[in-house]
C-alpha positions in Angstrom: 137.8 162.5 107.0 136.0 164.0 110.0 133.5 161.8 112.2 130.2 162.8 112.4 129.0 163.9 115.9 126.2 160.8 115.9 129.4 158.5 115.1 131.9 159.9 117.4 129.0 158.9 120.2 128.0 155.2 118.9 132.1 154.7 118.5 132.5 155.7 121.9 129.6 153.4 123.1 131.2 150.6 121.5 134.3 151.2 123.0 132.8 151.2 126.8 131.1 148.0 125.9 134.1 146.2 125.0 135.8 147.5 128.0 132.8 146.6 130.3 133.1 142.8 128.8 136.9 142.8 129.3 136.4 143.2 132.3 133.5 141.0 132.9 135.7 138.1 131.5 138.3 138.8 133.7 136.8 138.8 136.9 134.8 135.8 135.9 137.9 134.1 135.2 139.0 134.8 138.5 136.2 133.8 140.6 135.1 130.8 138.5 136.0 127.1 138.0 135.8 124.0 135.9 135.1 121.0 137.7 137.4 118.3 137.0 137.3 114.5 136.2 136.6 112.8 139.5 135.3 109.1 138.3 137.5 106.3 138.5 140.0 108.3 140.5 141.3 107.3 144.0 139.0 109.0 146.7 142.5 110.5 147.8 143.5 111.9 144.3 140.3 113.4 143.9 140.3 115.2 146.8 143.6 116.6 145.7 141.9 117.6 142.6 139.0 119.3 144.1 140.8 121.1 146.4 143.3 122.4 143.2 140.1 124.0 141.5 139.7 125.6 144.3 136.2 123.7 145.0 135.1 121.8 148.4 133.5 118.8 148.3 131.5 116.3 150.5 131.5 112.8 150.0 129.9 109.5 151.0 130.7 106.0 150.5 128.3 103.3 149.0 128.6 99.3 148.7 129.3 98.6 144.7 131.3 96.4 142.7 134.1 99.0 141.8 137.6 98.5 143.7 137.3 100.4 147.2 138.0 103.7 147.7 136.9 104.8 144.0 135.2 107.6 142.8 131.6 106.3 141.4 129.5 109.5 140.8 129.8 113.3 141.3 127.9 116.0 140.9 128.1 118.7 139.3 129.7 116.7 135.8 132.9 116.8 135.2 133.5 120.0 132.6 130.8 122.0 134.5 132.1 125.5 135.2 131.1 126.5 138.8 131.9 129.6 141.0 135.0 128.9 143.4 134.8 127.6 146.4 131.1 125.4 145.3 130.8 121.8 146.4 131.4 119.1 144.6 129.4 115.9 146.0 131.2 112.8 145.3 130.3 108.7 145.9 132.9 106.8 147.0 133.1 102.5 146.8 133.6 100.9 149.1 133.6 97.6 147.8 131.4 94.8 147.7 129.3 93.8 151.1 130.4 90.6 153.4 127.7 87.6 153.9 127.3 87.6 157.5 127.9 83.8 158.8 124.6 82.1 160.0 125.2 78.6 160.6 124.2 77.1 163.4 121.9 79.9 164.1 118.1 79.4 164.5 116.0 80.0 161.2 114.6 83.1 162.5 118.2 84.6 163.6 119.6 83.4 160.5 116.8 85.2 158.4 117.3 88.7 160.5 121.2 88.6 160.8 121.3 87.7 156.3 119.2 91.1 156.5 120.6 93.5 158.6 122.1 95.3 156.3 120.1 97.2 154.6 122.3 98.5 152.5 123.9 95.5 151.2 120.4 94.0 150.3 120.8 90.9 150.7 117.7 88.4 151.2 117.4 85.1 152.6 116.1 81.8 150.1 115.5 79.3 152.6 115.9 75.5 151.7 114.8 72.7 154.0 116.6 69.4 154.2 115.9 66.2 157.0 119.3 65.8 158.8 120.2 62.9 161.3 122.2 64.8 163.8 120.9 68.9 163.9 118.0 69.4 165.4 115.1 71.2 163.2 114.9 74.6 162.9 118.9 75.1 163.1 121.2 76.6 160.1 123.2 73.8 158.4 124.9 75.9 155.5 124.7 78.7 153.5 126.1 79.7 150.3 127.8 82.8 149.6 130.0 81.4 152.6 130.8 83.1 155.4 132.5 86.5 155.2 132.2 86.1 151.3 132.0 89.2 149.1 128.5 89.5 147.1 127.0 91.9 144.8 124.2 94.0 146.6 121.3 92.3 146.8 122.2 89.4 146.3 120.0 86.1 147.8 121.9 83.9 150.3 120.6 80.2 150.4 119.6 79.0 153.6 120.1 74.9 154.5 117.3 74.7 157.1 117.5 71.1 159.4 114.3 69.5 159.2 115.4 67.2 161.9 115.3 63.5 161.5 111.7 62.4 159.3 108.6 61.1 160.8 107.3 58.0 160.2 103.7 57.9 158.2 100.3 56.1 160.0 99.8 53.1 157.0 97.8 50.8 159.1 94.6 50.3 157.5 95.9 50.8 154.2 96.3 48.2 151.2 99.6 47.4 150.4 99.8 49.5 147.4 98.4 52.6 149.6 100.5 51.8 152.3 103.7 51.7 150.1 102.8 54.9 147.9 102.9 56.6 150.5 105.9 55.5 152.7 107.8 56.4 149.5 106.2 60.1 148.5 108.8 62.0 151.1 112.0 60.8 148.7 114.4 62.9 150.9 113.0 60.5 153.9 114.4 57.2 152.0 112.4 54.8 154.0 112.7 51.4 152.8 109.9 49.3 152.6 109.9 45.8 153.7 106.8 43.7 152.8 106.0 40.7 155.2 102.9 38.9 154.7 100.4 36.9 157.2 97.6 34.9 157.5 95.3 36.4 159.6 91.5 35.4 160.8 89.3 38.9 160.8 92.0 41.7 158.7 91.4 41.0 155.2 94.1 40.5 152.6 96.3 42.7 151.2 95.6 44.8 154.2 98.5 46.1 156.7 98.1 44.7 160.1 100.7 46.8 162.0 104.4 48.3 160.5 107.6 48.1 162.6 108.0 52.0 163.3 105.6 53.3 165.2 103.6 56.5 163.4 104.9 59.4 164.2 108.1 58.1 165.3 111.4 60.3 164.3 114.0 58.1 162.9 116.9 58.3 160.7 117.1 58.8 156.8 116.6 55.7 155.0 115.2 53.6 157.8 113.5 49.9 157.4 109.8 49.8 157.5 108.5 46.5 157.7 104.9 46.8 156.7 103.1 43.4 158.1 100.5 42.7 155.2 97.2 40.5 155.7 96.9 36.8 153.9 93.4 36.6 154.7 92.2 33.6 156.4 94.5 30.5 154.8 93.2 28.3 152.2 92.4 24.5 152.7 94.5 22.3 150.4 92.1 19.8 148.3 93.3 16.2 149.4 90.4 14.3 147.9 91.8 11.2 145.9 95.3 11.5 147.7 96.7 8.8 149.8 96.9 8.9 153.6 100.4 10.0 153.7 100.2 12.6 151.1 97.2 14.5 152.6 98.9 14.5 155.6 101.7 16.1 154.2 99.8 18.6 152.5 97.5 19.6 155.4 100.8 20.5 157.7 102.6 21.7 155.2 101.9 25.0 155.4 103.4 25.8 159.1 101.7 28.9 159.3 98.5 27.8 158.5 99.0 25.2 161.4 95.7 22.9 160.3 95.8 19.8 162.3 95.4 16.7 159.9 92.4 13.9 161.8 91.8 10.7 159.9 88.9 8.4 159.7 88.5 4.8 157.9 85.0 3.6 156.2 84.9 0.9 153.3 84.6 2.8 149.7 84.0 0.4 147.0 85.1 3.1 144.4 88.3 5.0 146.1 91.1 2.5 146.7 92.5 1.3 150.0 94.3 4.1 151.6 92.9 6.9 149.7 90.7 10.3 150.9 87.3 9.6 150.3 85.9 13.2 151.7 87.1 15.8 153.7 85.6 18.6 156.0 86.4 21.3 155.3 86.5 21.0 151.6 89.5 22.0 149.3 89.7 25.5 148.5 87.7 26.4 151.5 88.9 29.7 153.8 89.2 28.7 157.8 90.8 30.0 160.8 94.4 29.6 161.7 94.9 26.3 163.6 92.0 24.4 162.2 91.2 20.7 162.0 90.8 19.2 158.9 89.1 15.5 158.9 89.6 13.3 156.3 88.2 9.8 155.4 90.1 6.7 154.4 89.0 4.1 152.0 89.4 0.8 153.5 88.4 -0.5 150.6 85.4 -2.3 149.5 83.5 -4.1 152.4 84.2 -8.2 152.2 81.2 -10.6 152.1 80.8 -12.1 155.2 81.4 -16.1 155.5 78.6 -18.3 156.2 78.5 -20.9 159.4 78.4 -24.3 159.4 76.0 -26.1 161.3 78.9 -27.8 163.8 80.1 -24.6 164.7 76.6 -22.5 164.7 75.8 -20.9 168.1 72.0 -21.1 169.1 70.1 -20.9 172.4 68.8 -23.8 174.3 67.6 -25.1 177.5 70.7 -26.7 179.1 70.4 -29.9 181.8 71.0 -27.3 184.4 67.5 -25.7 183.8 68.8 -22.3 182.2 69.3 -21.1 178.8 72.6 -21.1 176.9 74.0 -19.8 173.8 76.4 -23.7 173.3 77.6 -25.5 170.7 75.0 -28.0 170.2 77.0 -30.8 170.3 79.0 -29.7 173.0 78.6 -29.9 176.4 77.4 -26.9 179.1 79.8 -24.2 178.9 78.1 -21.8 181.4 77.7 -19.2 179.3 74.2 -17.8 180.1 
């Protein structure tokens, strides 16, 4: 059967167009690539592969936690058909970033060295401790360690010396003040020591002086004796004691140092050899060093004899012409 004219043509047409894409296909065959696979590949192997497509490639390398010398990221994907001879950008690893080692650097070195590198990230947490033997300001330790690997941006702790502690100003204080806050800085470690004294014008419970000066540096843990106000000291009530007793109470407080002064008087009510009174009274606040005077009972006062009239003294007019205080019956004595 005999094609139409208006067939012949559109057969023809058809024909051309399938030739046309023929060839199309061909010579984009030939001039086109897919790109390969490159993640996880060695930087060397990938190369290799590039290069097989028939593709270039330009690379750079980045800090990451993947083994060194891999592949990380490309671009175009893998898959991607691209014209021959396009690039192919690739990221290489090149493994984690070293903690630079700071110690025994200044704070401020330490800080700028951790920091450098700006890539890797890393920033500085800065701890201070007291220390008895680096001076303040100075790197003790750091952890990551030295040349240890660390994930990018990572925070390296910083040891900072604080140098030896100061000593706090407590004079002035109570005791409780005084030992609050001795004891608030618990990395200082100061031990308190409490010593008490009397003292005549600082009143009690009050810290005369402390053993360290304020301000002082000194080692962790130090001894601070804090010197801690009795007031003035107390008179002890000897009333109704006997001699030897009061006496022995008075001095026995060394410190105190009261002097013990005795007295006698008859006392028909307080037995031979007891205090009667004393000045200043029991219970009574005083200076350091002071007297205390007590009176003895010497007992009740005897009743005095009466003379006899052989023995009584009186005045006359002796036979030498003066006056005489003689025995009456008794010659001139001379005693005018």
């Amino acid at each position: 059967m005999k094609l139409s004219r208006r067939a012949g043509i559109m057969l023809g047409i058809m024909v051309v167009i399938i030739l046309v894409a023929a060839i199309i296909g061909v010579y984009v065959e030939q001039v086109t690539a897919d790109v390969p696979e490159l993640i996880g590949k060695n930087y060397a192997k990938a190369k290799t592969m590039v290069e097989k497509a028939e593709l270039t490639h330009k690379h750079k390398v980045v800090y990451s936690d993947k083994k060194k010398g891999t592949v990380i990221f490309q671009e175009p994907k893998a898959n991607e058909r691209v014209v021959k001879g396009s690039k192919v950008k690739i990221t290489v690893s090149k493994g984690l970033p070293k903690v630079s080692g700071v110690v025994g650097l200044s704070k401020e070195e330490a800080e700028t060295k951790i920091s450098e590198d700006r890539e890797a990230g890393f920033s500085a947490n800065i701890i201070e401790q007291y220390n008895n033997d680096i001076p303040a300001s100075i790197t003790i330790s750091q952890n990551p360690e030295a040349n240890a690997f660390a994930s990018v941006g990572s925070i390296v702790d910083l040891v900072i010396s604080k140098g030896l502690p100061q000593i706090p100003d407590v004079s002035g204080l109570s005791r409780e003040e005084a030992e609050t806050k001795i004891s608030e800085d618990k990395e200082a470690g100061f031990n308190v020591n409490i010593i008490e004294q009397y003292n005549n014008d600082i009143p009690a419970n009050t810290v005369i002086s402390q053993s360290l000066e304020p301000g002082a540096f000194v080692v962790i843990g130090s001894k601070i004796d804090l010197i801690i106000s009795k007031g003035k000291p107390t008179v002890p009530d000897v009333v109704g004691k006997n001699k030897d007793e009061a006496k022995s109470l008075i001095e026995a407080d060394k410190e105190a140092g009261f002097i013990f002064s005795s007295s006698r008087e008859y006392n028909g009510s307080v037995p031979a050899g007891n205090v009667i009174s004393q000045d200043p009274q029991g219970g009574t606040q005083v200076t350091i060093g002071s007297t205390v005077k007590v009176v003895i009972s010497r007992g009740a006062k005897p009743e005095p004899k009466p003379e006899s009239s052989s023995s009584a003294e009186h005045w006359r007019t002796c036979s030498c012409g003066k006056s005489c205080a003689c025995p009456k019956d008794k010659k001139c004595s001379g005693k005018y």
